[in-house]
C-alpha positions as CSV (number, residue, x, y, z in Angstrom):
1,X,33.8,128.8,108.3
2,X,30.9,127.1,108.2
3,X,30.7,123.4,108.9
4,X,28.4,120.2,108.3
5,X,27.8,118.8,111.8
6,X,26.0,115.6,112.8
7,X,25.1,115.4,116.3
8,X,25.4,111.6,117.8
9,X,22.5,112.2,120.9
10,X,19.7,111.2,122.4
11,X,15.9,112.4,121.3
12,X,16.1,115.9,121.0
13,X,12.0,116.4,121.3
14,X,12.8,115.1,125.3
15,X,16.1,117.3,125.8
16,X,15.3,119.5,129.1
17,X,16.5,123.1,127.6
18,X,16.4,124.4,130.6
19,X,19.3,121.8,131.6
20,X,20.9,120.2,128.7
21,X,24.2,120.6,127.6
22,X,23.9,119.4,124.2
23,X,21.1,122.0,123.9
24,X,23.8,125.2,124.3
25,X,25.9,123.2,122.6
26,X,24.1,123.4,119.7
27,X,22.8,127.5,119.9
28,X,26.0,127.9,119.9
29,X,27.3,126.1,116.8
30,X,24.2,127.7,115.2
31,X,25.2,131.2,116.2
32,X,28.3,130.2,114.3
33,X,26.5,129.3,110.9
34,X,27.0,125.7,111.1
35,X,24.1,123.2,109.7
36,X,23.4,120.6,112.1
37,X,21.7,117.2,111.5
38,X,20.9,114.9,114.2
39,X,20.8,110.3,114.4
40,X,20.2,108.0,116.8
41,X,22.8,105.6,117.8
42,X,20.2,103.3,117.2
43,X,20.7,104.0,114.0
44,X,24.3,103.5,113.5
45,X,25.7,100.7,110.8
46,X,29.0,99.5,109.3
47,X,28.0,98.0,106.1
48,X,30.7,96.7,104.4
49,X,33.1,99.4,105.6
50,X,30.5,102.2,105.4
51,X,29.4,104.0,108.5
52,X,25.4,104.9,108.0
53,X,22.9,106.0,109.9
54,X,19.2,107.4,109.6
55,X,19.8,111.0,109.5
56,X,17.9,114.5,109.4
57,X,18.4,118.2,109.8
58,X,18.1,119.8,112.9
59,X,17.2,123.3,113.9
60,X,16.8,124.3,118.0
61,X,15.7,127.1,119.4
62,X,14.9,128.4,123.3
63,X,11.2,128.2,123.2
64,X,9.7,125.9,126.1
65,X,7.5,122.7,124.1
66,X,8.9,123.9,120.7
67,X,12.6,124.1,120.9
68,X,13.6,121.7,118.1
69,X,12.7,120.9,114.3
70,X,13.3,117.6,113.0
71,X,13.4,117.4,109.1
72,X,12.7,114.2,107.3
73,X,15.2,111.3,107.9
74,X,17.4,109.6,105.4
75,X,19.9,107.3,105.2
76,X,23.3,108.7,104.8
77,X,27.4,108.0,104.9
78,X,28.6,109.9,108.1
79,X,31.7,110.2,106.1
80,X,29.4,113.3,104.0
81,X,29.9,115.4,107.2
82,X,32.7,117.4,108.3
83,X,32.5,117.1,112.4
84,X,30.3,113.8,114.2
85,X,30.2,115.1,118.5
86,X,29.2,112.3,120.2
87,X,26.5,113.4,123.0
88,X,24.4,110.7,123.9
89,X,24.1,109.2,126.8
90,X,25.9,107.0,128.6
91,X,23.7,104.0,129.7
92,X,25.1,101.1,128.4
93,X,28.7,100.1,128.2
94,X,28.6,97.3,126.0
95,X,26.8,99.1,123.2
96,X,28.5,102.4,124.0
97,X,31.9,100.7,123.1
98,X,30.8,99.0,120.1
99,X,29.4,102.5,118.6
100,X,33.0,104.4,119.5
101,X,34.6,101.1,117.3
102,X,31.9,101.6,114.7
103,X,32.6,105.0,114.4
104,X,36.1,104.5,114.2
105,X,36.4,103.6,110.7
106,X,35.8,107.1,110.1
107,X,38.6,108.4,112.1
108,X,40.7,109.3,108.6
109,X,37.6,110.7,106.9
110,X,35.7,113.1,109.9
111,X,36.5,114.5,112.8
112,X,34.9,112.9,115.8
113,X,34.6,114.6,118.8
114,X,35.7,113.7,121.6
115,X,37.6,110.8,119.8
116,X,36.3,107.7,120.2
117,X,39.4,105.7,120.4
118,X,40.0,108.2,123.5
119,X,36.7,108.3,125.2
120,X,36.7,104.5,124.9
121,X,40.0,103.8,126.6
122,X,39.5,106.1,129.0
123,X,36.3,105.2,131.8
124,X,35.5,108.4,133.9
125,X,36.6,106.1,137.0
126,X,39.7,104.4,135.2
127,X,42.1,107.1,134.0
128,X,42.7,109.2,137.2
129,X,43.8,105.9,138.7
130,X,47.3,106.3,136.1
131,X,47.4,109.9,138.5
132,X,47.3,108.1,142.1
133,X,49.0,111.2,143.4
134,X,45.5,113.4,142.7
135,X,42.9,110.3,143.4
136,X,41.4,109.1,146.4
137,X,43.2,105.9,147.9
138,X,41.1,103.5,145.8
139,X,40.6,99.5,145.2
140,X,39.4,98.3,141.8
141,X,38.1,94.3,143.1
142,X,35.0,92.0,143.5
143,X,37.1,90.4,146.2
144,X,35.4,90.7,149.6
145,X,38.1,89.9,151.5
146,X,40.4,92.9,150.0
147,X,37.3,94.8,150.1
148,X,37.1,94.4,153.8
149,X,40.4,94.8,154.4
150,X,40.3,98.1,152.5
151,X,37.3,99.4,155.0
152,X,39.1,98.5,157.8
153,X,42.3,100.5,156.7
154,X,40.2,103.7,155.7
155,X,37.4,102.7,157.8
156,X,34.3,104.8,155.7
157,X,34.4,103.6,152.3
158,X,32.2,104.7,149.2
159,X,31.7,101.7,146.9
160,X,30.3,102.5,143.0
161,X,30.3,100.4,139.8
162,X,33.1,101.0,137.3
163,X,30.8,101.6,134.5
164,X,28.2,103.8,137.0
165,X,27.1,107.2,135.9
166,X,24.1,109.8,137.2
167,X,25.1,109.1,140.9
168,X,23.1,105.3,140.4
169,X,24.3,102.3,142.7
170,X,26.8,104.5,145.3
171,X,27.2,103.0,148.5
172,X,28.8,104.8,151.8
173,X,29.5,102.2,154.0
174,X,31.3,102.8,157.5
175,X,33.1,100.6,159.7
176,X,31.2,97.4,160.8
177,X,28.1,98.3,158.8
178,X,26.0,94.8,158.7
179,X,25.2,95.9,155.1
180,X,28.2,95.4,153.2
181,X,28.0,91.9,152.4
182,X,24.6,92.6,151.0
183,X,25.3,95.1,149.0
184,X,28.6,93.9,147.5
185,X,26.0,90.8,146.4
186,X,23.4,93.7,144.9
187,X,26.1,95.0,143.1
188,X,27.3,91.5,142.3
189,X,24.3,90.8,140.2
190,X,24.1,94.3,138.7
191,X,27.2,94.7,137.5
192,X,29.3,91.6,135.8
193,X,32.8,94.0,135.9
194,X,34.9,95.0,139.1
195,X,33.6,97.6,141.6
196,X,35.4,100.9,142.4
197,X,36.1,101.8,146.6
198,X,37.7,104.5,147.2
199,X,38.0,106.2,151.0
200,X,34.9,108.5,151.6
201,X,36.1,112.0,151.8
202,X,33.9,113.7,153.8
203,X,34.7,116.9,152.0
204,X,31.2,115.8,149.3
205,X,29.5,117.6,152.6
206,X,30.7,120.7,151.5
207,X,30.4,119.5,147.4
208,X,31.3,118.0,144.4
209,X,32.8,120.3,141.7
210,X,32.5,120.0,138.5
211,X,34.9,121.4,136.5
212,X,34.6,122.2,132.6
213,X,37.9,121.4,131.2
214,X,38.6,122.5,127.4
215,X,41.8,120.9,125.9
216,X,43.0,120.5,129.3
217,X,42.1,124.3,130.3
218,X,40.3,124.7,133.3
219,X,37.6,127.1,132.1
220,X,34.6,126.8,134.9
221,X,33.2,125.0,137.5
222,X,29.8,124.3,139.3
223,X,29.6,122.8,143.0
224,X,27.0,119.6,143.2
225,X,25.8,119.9,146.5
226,X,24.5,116.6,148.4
227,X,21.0,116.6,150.3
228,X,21.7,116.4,154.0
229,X,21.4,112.5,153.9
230,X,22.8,111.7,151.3
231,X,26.2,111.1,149.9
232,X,25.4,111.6,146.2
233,X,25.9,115.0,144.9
234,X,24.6,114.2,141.2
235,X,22.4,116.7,140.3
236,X,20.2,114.0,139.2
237,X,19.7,112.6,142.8
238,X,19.0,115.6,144.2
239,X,22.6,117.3,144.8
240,X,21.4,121.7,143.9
241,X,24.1,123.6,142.2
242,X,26.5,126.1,143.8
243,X,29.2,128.6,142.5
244,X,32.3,126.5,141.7
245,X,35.8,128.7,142.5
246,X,38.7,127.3,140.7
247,X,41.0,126.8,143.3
248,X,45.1,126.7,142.5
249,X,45.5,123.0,143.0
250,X,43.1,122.3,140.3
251,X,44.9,124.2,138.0
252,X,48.1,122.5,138.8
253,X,46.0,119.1,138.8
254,X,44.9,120.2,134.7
255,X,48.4,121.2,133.8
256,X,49.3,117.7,134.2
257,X,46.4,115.8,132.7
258,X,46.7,118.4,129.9
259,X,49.2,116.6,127.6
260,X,47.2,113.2,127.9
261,X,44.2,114.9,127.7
262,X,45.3,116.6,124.6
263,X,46.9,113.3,123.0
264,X,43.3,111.0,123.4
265,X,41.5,113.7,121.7
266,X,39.6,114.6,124.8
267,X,38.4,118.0,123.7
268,X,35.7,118.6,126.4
269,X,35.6,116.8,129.5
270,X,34.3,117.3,133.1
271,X,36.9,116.8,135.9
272,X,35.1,116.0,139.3
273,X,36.6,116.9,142.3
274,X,35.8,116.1,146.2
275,X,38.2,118.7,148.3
276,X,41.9,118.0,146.7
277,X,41.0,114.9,145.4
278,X,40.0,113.5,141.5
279,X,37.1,111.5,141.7
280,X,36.2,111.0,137.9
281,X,37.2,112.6,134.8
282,X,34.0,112.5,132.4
283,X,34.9,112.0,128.5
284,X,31.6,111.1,127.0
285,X,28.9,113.5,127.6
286,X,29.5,116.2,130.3
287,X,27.4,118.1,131.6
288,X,26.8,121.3,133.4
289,X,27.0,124.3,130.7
290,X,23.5,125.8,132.0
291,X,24.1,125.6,135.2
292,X,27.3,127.1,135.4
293,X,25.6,130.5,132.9
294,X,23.0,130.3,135.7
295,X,25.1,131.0,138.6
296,X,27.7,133.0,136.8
297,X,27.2,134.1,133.7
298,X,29.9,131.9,131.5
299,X,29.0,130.6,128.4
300,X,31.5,127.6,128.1
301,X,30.3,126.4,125.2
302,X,32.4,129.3,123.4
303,X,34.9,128.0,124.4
304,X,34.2,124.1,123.6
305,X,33.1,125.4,119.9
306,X,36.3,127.6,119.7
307,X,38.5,124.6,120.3
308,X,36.2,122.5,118.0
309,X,37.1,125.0,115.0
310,X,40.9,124.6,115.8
311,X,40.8,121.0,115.7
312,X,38.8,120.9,112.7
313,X,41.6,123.4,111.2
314,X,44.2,121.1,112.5
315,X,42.4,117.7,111.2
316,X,42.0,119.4,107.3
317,X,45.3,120.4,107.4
318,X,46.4,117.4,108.5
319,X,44.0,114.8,106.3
């Protein structure tokens, strides 16, 4: 089988190969004998019920300041392609949402991956909160009153914006720190929607795992380890990478996300986890494929493409 694949991402001539997901992603589906093209979200139209964008073929390769060929771009009808994944960034919500509804006029036409109905209905901080069993005790408010009485029932508190990603604007604030008013005003101005505090679990000293969850399979994991001083363990803040053990609770933890997981077309997502609790469940763009080969040899992108194929199967079959 050999499939027409347009790849929704960011630049690929700035792509770290050494890091990037997308970038084994890709190898992979090449290994395979699919044709790949690539567009900019920038790019993306509805004209009069046709999805377009500027498109072109797309060859990468692991060879440091020469891993990608761009052919020349044309306008095309996404609907000419067989399977769209969505890999861009996430950076801003607004336009991120209008793209999934864009591309959902396609959703009878091409397979989408994940789908964008799903992805958008379900923020990374949002959906574990249906799960309050497996999250932290957690307060979705701008209120400052509730948001003091919160601290003073949990008395450290980690306070993050409900659209936040790459470990940007998180707070750990503990009892009577003089700062909380000023940051909850920071944060005012930054971010127009509700904040997210949850109880800090001190656990994050020991990591952050990231697991790599494939139609709700557990398959690996990677541990994001925080500097000394720091709460963040993003690996874009300066969190380093451990080995990530797949304990028994998070397998009992995917087994029952797996059906909803499943249902919102979720294919590939990354489940983050602070000791026994769900922090975030990532839909969009996760990461962490190299770093998890790095430490342990797993290529989970095999295992992203195989369930790719099956739901392509399962979409033609069912189209």
């Amino acid at each position: 089988m050999s499939l027409n694949i347009a790849i929704q991402m960011d630049p690929p001539e700035k792509i770290n190969i050494n890091k990037d997901s997308t970038f084994v992603l890709a190898l992979e589906a090449q290994k395979r004998g699919h044709q790949l093209s690539y567009y900019s979200p920038e790019t993306l139209s509805l004209n009069e019920g046709a999805v377009k964008a500027q498109v072109a073929p797309v060859k990468f390769r692991r060879k440091s300041s020469d891993h990608v060929e761009i052919s020349a771009f044309e306008e095309k009808r996404l609907n000419e392609f067989d399977l769209i994944l969505m890999r861009q960034d996430f950076n801003d919500p607004l336009s991120y949402n209008a793209i999934t509804h864009i591309l959902g006029h396609l959703k009878d036409e091409v397979l989408i991956l994940n789908d964008p109905e799903g992805v958008r209905e379900a923020p990374e901080k949002i959906l574990i909160t249906h799960y309050p069993e497996f999250a932290p005790p957690t307060l979705i408010s701008r209120n400052i009153d509730e948001i003091r009485a919160f601290q003073q029932k949990h008395d450290e508190i980690i306070i993050k914006p409900m659209n936040g990603f790459g470990g940007l604007d998180i707070y750990h604030m503990k009892q009577g720190d003089m700062n909380l008013q000023a940051v909850l005003e920071m944060m005012g101005r930054l971010h127009p929607e509700p904040f997210i505090i949850q109880r800090y679990i001190p656990e994050v000293r020991q990591g952050d795992k990231r697991i790599i969850v494939v139609e709700g399979e557990p398959v690996a994991a990677v541990l994001r380890v925080p500097q000394a001083n720091s709460a963040r363990a993003n690996l874009g803040v300066g969190g380093t990478a451990a080995i990530g053990e797949i304990t028994q609770r998070e397998r009992e933890i995917c087994e029952v996300l797996k059906p909803e997981l499943i249902k919102r077309g979720l294919v590939f997502v990354g489940l983050d986890m602070i000791g026994d609790y769900v922090t975030e469940i990532n839909p969009k763009s996760p990461t962490g494929l190299q770093h998890i080969y790095k430490l342990q040899g797993i290529k989970c992108e095999e295992s992203i493409w195989d369930a790719y194929e099956k739901r392509y199967e399962e979409f033609r079959r069912s189209s």
